[in-house]
VEXLO-357717 format. One record per residue (C-alpha): residue in three letters; x negated, y, z negated. Coordinates in steps of 0.25 Angstrom, whole numbers, padded with zeros to 4 digits, always signed. Layout:
ALAXYZ ...
END
This chain:
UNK-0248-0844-0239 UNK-0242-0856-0233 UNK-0244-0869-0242 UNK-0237-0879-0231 UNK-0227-0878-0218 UNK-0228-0873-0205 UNK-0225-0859-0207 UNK-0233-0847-0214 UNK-0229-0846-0229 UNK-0217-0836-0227 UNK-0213-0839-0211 UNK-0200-0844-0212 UNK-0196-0837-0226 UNK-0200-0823-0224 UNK-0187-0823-0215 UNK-0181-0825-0230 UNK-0186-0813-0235 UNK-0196-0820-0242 UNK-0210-0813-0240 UNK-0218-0811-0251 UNK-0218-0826-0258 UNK-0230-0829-0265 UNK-0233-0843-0258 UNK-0224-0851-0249 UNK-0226-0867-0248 UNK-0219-0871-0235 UNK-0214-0888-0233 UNK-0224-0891-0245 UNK-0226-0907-0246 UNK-0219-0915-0259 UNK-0233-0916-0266 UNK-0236-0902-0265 UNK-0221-0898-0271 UNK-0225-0906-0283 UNK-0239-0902-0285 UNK-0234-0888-0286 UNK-0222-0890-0292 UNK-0230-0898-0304 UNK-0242-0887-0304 UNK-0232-0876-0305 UNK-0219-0877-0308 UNK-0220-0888-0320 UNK-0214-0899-0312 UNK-0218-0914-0316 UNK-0221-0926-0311 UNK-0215-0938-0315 UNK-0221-0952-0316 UNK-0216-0957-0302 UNK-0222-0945-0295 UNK-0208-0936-0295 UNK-0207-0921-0297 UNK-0202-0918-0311 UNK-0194-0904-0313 UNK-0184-0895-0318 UNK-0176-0887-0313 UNK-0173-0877-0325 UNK-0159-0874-0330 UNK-0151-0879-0316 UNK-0150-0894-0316 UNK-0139-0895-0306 UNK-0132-0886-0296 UNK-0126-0874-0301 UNK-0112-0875-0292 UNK-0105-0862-0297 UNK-0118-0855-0293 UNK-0118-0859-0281 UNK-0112-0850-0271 UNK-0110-0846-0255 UNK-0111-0833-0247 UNK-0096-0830-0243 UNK-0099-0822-0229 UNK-0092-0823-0215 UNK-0098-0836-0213 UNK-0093-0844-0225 UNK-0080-0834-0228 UNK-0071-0845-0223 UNK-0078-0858-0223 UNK-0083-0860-0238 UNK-0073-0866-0247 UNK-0077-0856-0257 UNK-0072-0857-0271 UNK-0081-0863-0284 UNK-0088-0872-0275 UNK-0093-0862-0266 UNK-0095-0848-0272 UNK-0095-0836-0263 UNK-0107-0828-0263 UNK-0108-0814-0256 UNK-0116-0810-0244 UNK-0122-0798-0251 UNK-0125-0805-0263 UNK-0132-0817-0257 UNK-0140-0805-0248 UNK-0143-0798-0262 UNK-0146-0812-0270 UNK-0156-0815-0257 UNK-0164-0804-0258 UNK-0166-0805-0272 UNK-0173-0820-0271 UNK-0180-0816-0259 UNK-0188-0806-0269 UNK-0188-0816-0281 UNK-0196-0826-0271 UNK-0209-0814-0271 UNK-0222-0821-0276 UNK-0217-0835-0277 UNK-0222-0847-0271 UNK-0211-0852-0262 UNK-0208-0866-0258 UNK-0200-0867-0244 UNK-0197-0878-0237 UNK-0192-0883-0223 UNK-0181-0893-0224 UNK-0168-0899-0217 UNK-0156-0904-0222 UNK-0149-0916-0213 UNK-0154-0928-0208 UNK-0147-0927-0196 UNK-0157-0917-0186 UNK-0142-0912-0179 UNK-0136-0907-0193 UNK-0149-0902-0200 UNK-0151-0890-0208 UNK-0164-0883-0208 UNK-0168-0878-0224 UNK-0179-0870-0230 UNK-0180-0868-0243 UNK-0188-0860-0252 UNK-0192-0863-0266 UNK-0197-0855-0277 UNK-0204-0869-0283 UNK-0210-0882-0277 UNK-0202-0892-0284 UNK-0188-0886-0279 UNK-0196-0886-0264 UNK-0198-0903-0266 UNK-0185-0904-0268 UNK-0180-0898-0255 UNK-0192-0906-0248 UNK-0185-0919-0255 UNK-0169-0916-0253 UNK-0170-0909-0240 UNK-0175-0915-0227 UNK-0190-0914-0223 UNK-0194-0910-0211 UNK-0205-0915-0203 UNK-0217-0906-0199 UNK-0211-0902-0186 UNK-0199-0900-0190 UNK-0205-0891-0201 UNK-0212-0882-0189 UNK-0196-0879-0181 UNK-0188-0878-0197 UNK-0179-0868-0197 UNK-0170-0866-0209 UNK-0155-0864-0206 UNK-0154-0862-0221 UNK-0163-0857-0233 UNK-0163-0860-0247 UNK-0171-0852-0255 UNK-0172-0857-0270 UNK-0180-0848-0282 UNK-0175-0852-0296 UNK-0180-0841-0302 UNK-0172-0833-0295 UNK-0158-0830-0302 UNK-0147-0820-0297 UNK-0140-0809-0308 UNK-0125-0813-0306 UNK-0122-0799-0308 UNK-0127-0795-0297 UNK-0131-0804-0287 UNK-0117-0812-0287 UNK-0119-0828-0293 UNK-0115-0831-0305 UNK-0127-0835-0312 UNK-0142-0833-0311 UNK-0143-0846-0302 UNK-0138-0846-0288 UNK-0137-0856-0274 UNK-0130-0847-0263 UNK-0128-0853-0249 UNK-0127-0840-0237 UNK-0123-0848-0226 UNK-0126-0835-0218 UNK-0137-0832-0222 UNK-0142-0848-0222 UNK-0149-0847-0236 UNK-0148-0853-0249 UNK-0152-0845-0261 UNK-0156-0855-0274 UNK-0159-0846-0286 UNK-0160-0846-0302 UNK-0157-0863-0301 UNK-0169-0874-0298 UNK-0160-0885-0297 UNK-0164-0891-0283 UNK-0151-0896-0280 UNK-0146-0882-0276 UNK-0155-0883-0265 UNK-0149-0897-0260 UNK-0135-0894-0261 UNK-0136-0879-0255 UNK-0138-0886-0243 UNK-0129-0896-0244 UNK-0118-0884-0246 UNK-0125-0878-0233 UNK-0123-0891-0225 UNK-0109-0894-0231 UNK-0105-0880-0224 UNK-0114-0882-0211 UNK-0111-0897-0206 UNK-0095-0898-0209 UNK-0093-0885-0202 UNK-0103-0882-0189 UNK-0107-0897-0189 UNK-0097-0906-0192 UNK-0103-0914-0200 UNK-0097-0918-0213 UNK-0106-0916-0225 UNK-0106-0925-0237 UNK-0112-0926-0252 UNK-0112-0941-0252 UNK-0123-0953-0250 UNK-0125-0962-0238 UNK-0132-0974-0235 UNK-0133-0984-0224 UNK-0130-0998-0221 UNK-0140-1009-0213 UNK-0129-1008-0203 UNK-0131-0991-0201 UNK-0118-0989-0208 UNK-0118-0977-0218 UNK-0110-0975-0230 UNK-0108-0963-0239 UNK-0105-0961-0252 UNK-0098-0948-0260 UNK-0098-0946-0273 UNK-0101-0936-0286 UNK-0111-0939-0296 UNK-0109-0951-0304 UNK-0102-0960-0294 UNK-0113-0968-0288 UNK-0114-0961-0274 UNK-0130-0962-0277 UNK-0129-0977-0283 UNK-0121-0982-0272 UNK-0127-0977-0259 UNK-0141-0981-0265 UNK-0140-0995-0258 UNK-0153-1002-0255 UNK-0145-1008-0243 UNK-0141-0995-0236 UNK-0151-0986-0235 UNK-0148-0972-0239 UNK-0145-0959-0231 UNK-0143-0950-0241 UNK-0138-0947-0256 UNK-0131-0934-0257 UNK-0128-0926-0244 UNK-0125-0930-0229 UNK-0118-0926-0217 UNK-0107-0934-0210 UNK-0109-0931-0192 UNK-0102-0937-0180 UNK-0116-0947-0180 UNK-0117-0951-0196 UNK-0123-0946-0208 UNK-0135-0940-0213 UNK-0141-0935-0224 UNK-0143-0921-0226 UNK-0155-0922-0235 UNK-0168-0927-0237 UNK-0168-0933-0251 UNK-0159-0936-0264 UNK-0157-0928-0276 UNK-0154-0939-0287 UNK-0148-0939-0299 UNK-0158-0947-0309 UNK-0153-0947-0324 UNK-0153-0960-0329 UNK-0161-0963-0315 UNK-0167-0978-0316 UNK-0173-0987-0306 UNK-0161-0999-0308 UNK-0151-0987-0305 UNK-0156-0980-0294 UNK-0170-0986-0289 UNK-0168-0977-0275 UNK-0169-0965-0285 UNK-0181-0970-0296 UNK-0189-0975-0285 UNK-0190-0961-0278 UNK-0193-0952-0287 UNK-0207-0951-0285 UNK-0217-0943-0280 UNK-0210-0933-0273 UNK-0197-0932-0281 UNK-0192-0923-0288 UNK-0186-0924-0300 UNK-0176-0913-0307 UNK-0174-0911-0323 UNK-0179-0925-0328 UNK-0188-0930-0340 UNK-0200-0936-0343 UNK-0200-0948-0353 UNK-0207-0941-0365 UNK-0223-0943-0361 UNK-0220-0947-0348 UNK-0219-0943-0335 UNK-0206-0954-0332 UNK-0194-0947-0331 UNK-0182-0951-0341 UNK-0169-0950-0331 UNK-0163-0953-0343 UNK-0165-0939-0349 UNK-0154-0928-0345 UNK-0159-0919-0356 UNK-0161-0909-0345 UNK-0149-0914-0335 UNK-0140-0926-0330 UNK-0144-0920-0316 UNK-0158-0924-0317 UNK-0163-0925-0301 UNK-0173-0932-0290 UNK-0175-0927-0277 UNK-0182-0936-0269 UNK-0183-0937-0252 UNK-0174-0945-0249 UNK-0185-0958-0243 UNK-0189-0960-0256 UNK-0177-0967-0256 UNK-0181-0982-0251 UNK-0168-0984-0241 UNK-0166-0969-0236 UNK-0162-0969-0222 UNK-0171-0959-0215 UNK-0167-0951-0206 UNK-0156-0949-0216 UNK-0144-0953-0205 UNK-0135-0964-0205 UNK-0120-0966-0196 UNK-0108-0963-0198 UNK-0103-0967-0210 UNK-0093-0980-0211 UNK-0090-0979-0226 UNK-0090-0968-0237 UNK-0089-0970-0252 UNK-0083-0959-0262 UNK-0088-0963-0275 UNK-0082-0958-0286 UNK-0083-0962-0301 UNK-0069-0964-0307 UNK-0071-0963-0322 UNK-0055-0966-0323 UNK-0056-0980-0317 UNK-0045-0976-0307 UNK-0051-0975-0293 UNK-0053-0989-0285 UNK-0066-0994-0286 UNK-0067-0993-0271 UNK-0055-0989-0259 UNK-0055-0985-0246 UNK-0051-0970-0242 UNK-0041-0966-0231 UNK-0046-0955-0224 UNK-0036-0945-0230 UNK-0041-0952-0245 UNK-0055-0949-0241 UNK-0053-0936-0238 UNK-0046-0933-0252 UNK-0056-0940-0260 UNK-0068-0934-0251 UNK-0062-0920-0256 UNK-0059-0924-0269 UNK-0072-0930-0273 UNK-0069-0938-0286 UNK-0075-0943-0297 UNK-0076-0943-0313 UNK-0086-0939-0321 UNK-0088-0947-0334 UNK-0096-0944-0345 UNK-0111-0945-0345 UNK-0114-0939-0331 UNK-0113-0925-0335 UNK-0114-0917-0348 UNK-0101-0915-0355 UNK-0092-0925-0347 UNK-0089-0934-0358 UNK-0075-0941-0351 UNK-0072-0944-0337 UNK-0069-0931-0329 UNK-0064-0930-0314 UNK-0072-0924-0303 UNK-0068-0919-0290 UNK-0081-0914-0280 UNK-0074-0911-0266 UNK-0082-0920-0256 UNK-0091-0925-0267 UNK-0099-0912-0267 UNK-0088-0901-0268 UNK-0100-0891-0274 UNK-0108-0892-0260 UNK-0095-0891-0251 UNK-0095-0877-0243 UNK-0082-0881-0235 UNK-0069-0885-0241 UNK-0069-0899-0246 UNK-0057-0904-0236 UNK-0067-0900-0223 UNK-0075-0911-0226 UNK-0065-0918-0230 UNK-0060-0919-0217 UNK-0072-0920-0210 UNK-0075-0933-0218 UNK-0060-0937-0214 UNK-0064-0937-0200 UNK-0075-0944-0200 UNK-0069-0955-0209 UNK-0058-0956-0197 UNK-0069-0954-0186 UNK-0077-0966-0188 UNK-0069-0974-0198 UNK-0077-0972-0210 UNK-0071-0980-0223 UNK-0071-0969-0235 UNK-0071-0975-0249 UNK-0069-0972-0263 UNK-0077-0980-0274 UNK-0075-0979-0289 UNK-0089-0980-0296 UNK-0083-0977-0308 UNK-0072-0984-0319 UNK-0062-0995-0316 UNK-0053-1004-0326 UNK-0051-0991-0334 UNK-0056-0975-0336 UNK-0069-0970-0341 UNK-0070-0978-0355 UNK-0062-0989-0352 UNK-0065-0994-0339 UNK-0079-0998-0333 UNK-0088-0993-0324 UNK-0087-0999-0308 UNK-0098-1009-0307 UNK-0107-1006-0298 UNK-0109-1018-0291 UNK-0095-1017-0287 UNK-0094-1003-0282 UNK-0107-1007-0275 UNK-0099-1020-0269 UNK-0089-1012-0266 UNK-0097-1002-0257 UNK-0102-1014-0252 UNK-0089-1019-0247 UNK-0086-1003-0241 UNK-0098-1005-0233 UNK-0100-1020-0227 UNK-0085-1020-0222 UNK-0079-1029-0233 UNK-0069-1018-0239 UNK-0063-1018-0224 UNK-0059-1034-0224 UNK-0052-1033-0237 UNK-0037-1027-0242 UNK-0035-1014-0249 UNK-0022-1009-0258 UNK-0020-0994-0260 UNK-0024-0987-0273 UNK-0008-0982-0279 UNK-0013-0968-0281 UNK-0025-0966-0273 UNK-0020-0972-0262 UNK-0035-0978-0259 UNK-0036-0992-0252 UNK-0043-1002-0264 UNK-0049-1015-0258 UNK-0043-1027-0266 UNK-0056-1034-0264 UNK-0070-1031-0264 UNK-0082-1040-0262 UNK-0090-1042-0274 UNK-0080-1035-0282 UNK-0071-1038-0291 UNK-0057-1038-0284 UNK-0049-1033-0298 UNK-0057-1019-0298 UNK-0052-1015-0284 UNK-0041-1009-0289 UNK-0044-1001-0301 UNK-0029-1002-0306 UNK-0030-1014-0310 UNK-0042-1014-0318 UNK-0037-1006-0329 UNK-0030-1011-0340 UNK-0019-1004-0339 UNK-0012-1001-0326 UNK-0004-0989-0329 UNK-0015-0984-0336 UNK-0023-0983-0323 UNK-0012-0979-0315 UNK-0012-0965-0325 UNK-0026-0964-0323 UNK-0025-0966-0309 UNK-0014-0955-0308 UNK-0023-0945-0318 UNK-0034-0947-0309 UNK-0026-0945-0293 UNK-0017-0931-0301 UNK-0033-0927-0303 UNK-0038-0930-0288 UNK-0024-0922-0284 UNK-0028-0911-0293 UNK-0041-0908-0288 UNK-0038-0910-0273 UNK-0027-0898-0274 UNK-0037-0887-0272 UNK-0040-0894-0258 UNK-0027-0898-0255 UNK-0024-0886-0246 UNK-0035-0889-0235 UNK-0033-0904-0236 UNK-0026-0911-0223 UNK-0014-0920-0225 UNK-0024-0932-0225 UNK-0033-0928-0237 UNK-0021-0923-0243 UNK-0015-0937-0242 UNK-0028-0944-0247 UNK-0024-0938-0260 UNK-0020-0949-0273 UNK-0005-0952-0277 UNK-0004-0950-0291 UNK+0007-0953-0301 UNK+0007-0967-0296 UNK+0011-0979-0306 UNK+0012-0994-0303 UNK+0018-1004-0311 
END
C-alpha cells in the first residue's frame, strides 16, 4: 500500500527480508511527516511551526554501544579498540534476522537519500523507520533528491532504525538492550532499542570516515566551513563548547556546512543536507541563524514548553543539556547551495582553554598541525555537562575520535599533505581563559577572537611578526588589528609569570601523556609537533 515514491510499497525492501509490513510510506513530504507524527506518535507543534519530540531515555549517542562487524574486510583496517568495538559476523546475521521479524505489521517509513554534496563522492542511503518523526529528520540531515534522482536511487548502504526493538546481551552479543552496528560487508546499519536520531547521522558519518580516506582519497573531517566573497573557504575544528558554531556563523561568508565535510583534490564539500544544533539556552541575540529556522518543518528533540504555552523554554534542561534542532540546511539565510566551496586557504582548531595557557591565536607548522589535529584538545568547565564542577582536560582524536574507523594518524597525515599541497595556513585559537585559569582569569572576548579570525582570513596576520610559544613551540603574532597587543602572548597576562610557566608545563606533560597511545604510528614530523615541557624563563 504505497503512500508516496516511485516504487510499490515493498520494491526495493523486500530484498531486505522485509515482507510482511503493515503499510510502507515511501519519500513522504515534511507536512505529511508531521501530520502523522502529531496524529499518532504524540509529537507537538511549537509556536513557530516546528516538530516538537522526545526521544525516550536516549538523549545522546550511546558510544560504548556502538559497535563494527570484525570480518575479512575490516580485520586490518579498523583501529579497533573502545572507539570502535568489534561485532561478529554471526552475531550481526542472527541480530538481522531478529529485527527483520520485529518490523511484521508496522507502518514503516523509508526514505531515499544521499550523503555528499559533491555528485563524484556521493553515497546513496535508504532508511527505514519504524516512526515518522525519526523519518523527517533523515529528509532534514541527509540530502534530498530530486524526483529523477529518486526513480535511478540505489542504496549503497541501508540503515534500518525500530526502537522498540532491543537485543538480549546474553545472547545476541551487545552489551545492552540498545545497539548501532555498522557491517561494511554487508552495507547495513542496524539502529535498535535507542530513538535518539543522532545515531542515524553519525553512523554514516563513520561509514564515510572508512569509505573516502581509503578507496577515495578524500580526507574526511568533523569540522565547520564557510566561504568568503572572494571564493575562499575556511574551516573550523573544535569540540563542544569552543565556538566552532558561533564563529563560522558569519553573516559575511556564507556557510557550507556545520558538522561534516570532505576535503578532494578540487575543494570541500559538505556531506550533509541540514544542521543538527545544539539549542539550550538558544536566543535569537546569540544565534539568530538557529532561532530563525526553527520552523515549520524542524524538528526539535527533548525541549519544553513555557507552562500554557506552546513557546519552547531553551532554557529548561530538566530532560537534557543535549536539547536538539534538526533543520534543512537552506533554512539557514547564507547557506551555500550546492554545498561546495575550494580548496581551503585557512583552518582554525578551536579549543577552549579553561587554564589560560594556550595563545589566544598561533600559527601551526605542518608537523604542530598534525600533532594538535590528533590530539584534539580542549577543557571542559563546569556547567556544560552534569557533574563537571572544575576544569577538566579533553582529548577527541581529530575532533570526532568517537566517528573515526581508521587510526587517528591516517588522517592526520592526509591533512599534513594537503596543508603542504596547497599552502593552506593551520591555526589554533583559544576561546577560552587568558590573564589566569578558570576562576581567576576572564573569558576571551569575542570580539577579539572574532578580530583575530578576521586578520587569519583577509591576510593581515601575514604582514606582521611572530615570536615562538617557549613550550609549545606555536608562532604568536605580536600584533593583531583590532586587538589588544598585550594578550598576544598569554604569558604575560597573568600576574605571576612562574605561575603560568607551571601551569603551561601541567598542561604540555598532559598533551605528552595522551598523545602516547599514538606515538607508535606517528611519523617523525607529527612526532616533532609535540610541546616541550619542563621549560622556565626567568
Amino acid at each position: 500500500m504505497q503512500e508516496q515514491g516511485v516504487k510499490s510499497a515493498l520494491s526495493g525492501i523486500a530484498e531486505l527480508g522485509i515482507t510482511e509490513a503493515a503499510k510502507v510510506y515511501w519519500n513522504l513530504s515534511a507536512a505529511e511527516l508531521i501530520e502523522r507524527a502529531v496524529r499518532s506518535e504524540g509529537a507537538t507543534l511549537t509556536d513557530t511551526g516546528a516538530l516538537m519530540c522526545d526521544t525516550g531515555k536516549f538523549t545522546g549517542r550511546s558510544p560504548k554501544d556502538r559497535f563494527i562487524v570484525r570480518d575479512a574486510k575490516t580485520e586490518n583496517t579498523v583501529w579497533w579498540g573502545d572507539i570502535n568495538i568489534a561485532f561478529s559476523p554471526e552475531k550481526f546475521d542472527a541480530l538481522y534476522e531478529k529485527m527483520i521479524q520485529s518490523l511484521k505489521g508496522r507502518e514503516l517509513f523509508v526514505r531515499d537519500a544521499f550523503a555528499g554534496a559533491d555528485p563524484e563522492y556521493r553515497l546513496n542511503i535508504r532508511v527505514v523507520n519504524t516512526t515518522a518523526w525519526a523519518n523527517l529528520f533523515c529528509n532534514n540531515l541527509f540530502m534530498r533528491p530530486t524526483v529523477e534522482e529518486l526513480k535511478a536511487h540505489r542504496p549503497d548502504f541501508t540503515i534500518i532504525q525500530n526502537p522498540d526493538f532491543f537485543a538480549d546481551p546474553a545472547v545476541d552479543g551487545t552489551r545492552q538492550g540498545n545497539f548501532a552496528i555498522i557491517n561494511f560487508t554487508r552495507k547495513i546499519i542496524l539502529i535498535g532499542g535507542t530513538a535518539y536520531t543522532g545515531e542515524m547521522k553519525k553512523s554514516i558519518f563513520s561509514i564515510l570516515n572508512y569509505l573516502l580516506p581509503q578507496e577515495r582519497g578524500v580526507l574526511s573531517m568533523h569540522c565547520s566551513a564557510n566561504i568568503g566573497q572572494d571564493g575562499d573557504t575556511a574551516i573550523f575544528f573544535g569540540l563542544s563548547g569552543t565556538g566552532k558554531t558561533t564563529l563560522s556563523a558569519d553573516p559575511n561568508r556564507p556557510l557550507i556546512g556545520d558538522d561534516e565535510h570532505g576535503w578532494t583534490d578540487k575543494g570541500v564539500f559538505n556531506f550533509e543536507g541540514g544542521c543538527y544544533a545544539k539549542v539550550i539556552d538558544l536566543t535569537e541575540e546569540k544565534e539568530p541563524q538557529i532561532w530563525h529556522a526553527i520552523k515549520f518543518g524542524t524538528l526539535v528533540e527533548n525541549t519544553r514548553f513555557y507552562e500554557g504555552t506552546r513557546q519552547v523554554d531553551y532554557t529548561n534542561n530538566s530532560v537534557t543539556e543535549n536539547t536538539r534542532a534538526a533543520y534543512p540546511i537552506h533554512y539557514i539565510d547564507n547557506a551555500v547551495e550546492p554545498s561546495v566551496g575550494a580548496i581551503p586557504k585557512n583552518i582554525f582548531f578551536l579549543t577552549c582553554d579553561a587554564y589560560g595557557v594556550l595563545p589566544p591565536i598561533s600559527k601551526l607548522s605542518k608537523g604542530q598541525a598534525m600533532y594538535h589535529f590528533i590530539s584534539g584538545y580542549t577543557a571542559k568547565i563546569a556547567g556544560t555537562e552534569m557533574g563537571v564542577t572544575d576544569p577538566q582536560k579533553t582529548f577527541s582524536a581529530c575532533f570526532g575520535a568517537a566517528f573515526l574507523p581508521l587510526h587517528p594518524t591516517k588522517y592526520a597525515e592526509m591533512l599534513g599533505r594537503k596543508m603542504e599541497e596547497n599552502s593552506v595556513n593551520v591555526w589554533l585559537v583559544n576561546t577560552g581563559w587568558t590573564g589566569g585559569g578558570h576562576g581567576v582569569g576572564s573569558r576571551m572576548k569575542l570580539p577579539f577572537t572574532r578580530a583575530m579570525i578576521t586578520a587569519a582570513l583577509n591576510g593581515s596576520l601575514e604582514k606582521v611578526s611572530y615570536e615562538e610559544h617557549p613550550i609549545f613551540g606555536v608562532q604568536m603574532p605580536t600584533t593583531c588589528p583590532e586587538v589588544p597587543t598585550q594578550i598576544l602572548n598569554p604569558r604575560k597576562t597573568w600576574a605571576n609569570p612562574a605561575d603560568y610557566d607551571q601551569q603551561a608545563n601541567a598542561l604540555a606533560n598532559a598533551f605528552v601523556k595522551n598523545f602516547e597511545k599514538y606515538a607508535d604510528f606517528a611519523n617523525d614530523e607529527i612526532l616533532a609537533g609535540a610541546p616541550k615541557a619542563t621549560v622556565t624563563q626567568s
